[in-house]
C-alpha positions in Angstrom: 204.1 90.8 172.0 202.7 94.2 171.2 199.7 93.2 173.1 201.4 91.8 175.6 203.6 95.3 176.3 199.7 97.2 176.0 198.2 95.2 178.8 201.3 95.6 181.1 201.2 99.4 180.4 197.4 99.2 181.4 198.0 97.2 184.7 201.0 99.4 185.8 199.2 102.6 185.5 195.8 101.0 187.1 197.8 99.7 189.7 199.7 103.3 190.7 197.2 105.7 189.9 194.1 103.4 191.4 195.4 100.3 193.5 198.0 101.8 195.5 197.5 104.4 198.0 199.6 107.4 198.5 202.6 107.1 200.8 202.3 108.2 204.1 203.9 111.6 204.9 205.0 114.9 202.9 205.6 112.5 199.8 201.6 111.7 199.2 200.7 111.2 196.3 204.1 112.5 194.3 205.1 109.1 195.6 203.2 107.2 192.5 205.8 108.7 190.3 208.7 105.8 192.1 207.1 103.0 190.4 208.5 104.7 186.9 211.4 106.4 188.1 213.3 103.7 190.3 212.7 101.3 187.5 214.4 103.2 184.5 217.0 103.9 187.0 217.4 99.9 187.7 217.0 99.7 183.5 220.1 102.1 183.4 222.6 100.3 185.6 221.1 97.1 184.0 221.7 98.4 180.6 225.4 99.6 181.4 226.3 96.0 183.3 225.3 94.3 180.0 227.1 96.5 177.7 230.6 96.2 180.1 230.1 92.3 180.0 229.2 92.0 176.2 232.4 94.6 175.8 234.6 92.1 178.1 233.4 89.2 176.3 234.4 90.9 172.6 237.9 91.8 173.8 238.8 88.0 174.9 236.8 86.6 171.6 236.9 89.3 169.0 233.6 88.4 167.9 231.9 91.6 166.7 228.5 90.4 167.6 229.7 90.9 171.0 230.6 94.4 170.4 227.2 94.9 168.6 225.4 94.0 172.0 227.1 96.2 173.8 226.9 99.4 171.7 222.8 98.5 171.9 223.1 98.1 175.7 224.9 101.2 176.0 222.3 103.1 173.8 219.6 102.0 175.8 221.5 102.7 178.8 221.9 106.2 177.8 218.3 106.7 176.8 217.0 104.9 180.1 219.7 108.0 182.3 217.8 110.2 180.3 214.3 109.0 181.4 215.3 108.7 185.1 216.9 112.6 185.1 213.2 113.3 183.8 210.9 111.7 185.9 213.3 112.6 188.2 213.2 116.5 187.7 209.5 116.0 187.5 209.6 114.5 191.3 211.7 117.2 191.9 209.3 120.2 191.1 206.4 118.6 193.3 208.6 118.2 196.1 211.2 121.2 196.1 209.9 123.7 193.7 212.3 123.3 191.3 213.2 120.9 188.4 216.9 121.0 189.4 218.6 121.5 192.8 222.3 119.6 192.0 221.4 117.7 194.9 224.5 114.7 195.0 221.9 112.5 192.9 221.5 114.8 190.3 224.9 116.4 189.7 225.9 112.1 189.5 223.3 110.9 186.9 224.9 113.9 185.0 228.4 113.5 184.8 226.9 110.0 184.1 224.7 111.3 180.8 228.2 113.2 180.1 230.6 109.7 180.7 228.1 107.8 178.2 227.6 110.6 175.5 231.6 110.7 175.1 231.0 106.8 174.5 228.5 107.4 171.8 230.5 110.8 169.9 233.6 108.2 170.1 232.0 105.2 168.5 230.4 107.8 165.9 233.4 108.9 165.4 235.2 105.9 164.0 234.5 105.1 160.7 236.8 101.8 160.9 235.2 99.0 162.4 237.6 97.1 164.0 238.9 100.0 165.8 235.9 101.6 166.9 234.8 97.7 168.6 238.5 97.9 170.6 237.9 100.9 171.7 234.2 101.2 172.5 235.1 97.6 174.4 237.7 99.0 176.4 235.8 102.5 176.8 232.3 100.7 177.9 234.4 98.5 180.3 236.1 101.1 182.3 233.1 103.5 182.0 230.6 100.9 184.7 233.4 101.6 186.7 232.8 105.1 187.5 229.4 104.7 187.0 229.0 102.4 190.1 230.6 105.1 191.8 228.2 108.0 190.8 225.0 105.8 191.2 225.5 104.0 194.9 228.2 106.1 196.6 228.2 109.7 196.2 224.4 109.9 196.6 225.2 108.5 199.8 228.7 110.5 201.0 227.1 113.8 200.6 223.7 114.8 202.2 220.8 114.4 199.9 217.3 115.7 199.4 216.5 112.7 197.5 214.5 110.4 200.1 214.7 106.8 200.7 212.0 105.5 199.1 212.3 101.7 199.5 216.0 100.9 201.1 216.8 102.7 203.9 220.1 103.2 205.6 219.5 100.6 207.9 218.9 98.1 205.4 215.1 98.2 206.0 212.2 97.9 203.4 210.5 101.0 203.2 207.2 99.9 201.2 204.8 97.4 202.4 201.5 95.6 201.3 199.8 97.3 197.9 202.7 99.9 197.3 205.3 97.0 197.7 203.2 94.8 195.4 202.8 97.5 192.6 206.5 98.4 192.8 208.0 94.9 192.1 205.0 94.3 189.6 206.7 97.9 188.1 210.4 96.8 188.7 209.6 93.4 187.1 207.6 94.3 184.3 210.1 97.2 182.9 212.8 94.5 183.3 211.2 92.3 180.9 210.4 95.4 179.0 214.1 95.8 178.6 215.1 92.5 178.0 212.4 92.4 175.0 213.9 95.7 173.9 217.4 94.9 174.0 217.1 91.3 171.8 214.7 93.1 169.4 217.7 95.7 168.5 220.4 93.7 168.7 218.5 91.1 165.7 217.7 94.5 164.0 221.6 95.4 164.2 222.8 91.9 163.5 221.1 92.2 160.2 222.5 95.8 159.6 225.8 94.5 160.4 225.5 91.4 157.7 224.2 93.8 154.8 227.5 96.0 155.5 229.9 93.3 155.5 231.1 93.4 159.2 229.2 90.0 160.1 228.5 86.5 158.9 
């Protein structure tokens, strides 16, 4: 697997940095940097989807290997918001001059890092296990709700300098031919990333959780 994950690493940044071309336009060449950040933002609803429906599926069961999976989903979750503000901030500075603007999308992925954090100081927090799963279950639940929110609708209420790099407001593709290719080899390839990650740490915790007691 490990040399499985080093290959992929080597084809993604061959094929943005020496297959695909620049995007037309003012982008240019700051446009190689959407075949990281669109996918860790993907990784980050992703990651949040999975811990709501792992937290749903503990409160009907109360089976705390549900709640395990989605404290790891929402950890990864967390660190994959963090990755997209980032690359995001680093897109930002090319384009605008400045690592921060609290453009609509960046003001949302932040009260977003802020909804999340709470999520992770509250479950820290709780030294009873029982009650920290009911809780975190119910908190990661209603959280995706909000979340939804800040990712797909105020971006798009409010005027944004954040472009349209693949969907426009029409509906319409945006990439085509070797940039379309490299973004869903991208987009792919970080999904699988994630799904390797996420079933790697959730057998890591699983085994934490049996050596404490909380798991048979």
């Amino acid at each position: 697997m490990k040399i499985l994950i080093f290959l992929w690493i080597v084809i993604i940044c061959y094929l943005s940095f020496l297959f695909s071309p620049p995007a037309a336009g003012f982008i240019g060449e700051s446009s190689r940097i959407v075949f990281f950040h669109v996918p860790v933002a993907w990784l980050t609803v992703l990651s949040f989807l999975v811990a709501m429906i792992q937290a749903i599926r503990f409160l009907k069961t109360r089976d705390p290997i549900y709640d395990l999976k989605s404290a790891v989903a929402c950890r990864q979750g967390f660190l994959f918001a963090i990755l997209a503000t980032v690359t995001g901030s680093v897109f930002a500075r090319v384009m605008w001059q400045s690592f921060w603007n609290w453009d609509p999308r960046e003001t949302s992925i932040t009260i977003l890092l802020f909804i999340y954090a709470a999520y992770l100081i509250l479950r820290a927090s709780l030294e009873d296990p029982q009650r920290r799963a009911v809780l975190s279950s119910v908190y990661a639940t209603f959280s995706f709700i909000p979340a939804l929110f800040l990712i797909f609708i105020v971006p798009r209420v409010y005027y944004s300098l954040h472009p349209d790099t693949l969907i426009n407001v029409q509906g319409k593709i945006q990439m085509y031919g070797r940039i379309l290719f490299t973004f869903l080899f991208s987009l792919g390839g970080f999904t699988a990333l994630y799904f390797w990650m996420y079933t790697l740490e959730c057998r890591i915790e699983k085994l934490l959780y049996r050596k404490e007691g909380y798991y048979d």
